[in-house]
C-alpha positions in Angstrom: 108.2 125.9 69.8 111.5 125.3 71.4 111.8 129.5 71.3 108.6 130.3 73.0 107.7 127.2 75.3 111.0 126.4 76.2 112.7 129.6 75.9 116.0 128.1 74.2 117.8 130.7 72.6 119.8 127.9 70.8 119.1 124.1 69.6 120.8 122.1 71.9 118.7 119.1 70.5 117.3 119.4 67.6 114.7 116.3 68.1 113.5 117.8 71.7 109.8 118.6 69.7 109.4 115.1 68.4 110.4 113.4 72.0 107.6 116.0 73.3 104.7 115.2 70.5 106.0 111.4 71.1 105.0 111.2 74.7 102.3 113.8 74.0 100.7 110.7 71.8 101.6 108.2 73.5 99.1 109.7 76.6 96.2 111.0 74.5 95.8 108.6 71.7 94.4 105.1 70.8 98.0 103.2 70.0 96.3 100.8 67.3 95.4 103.3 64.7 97.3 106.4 63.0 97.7 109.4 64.9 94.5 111.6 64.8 95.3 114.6 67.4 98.5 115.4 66.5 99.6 115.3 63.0 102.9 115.0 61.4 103.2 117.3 58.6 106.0 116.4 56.4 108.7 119.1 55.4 106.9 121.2 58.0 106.3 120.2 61.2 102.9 119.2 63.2 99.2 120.3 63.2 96.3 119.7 65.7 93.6 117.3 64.1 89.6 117.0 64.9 88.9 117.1 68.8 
């Protein structure tokens, strides 16, 4: 992600994604139950749920 939305050709910071999918979350989903449009993947990153 940080390659081809921001264009960073190095990692500056490497938590810049989770800050993103944090405010990301914080906009589009209901804060009293687990996350169900974006998904944490452990080990691997995140995945788009049901829309």
């Amino acid at each position: 992600l940080l390659a081809d939305v921001w264009d960073h050709s190095y990692y500056s910071d490497v938590r810049l994604v989770d800050a993103c999918v944090r405010r990301l979350r914080i906009k589009i989903e209901d804060p009293s139950r687990s996350p169900r449009y974006i998904q944490t993947v452990r080990g691997l990153g995140y995945r788009f749920g049901p829309l």
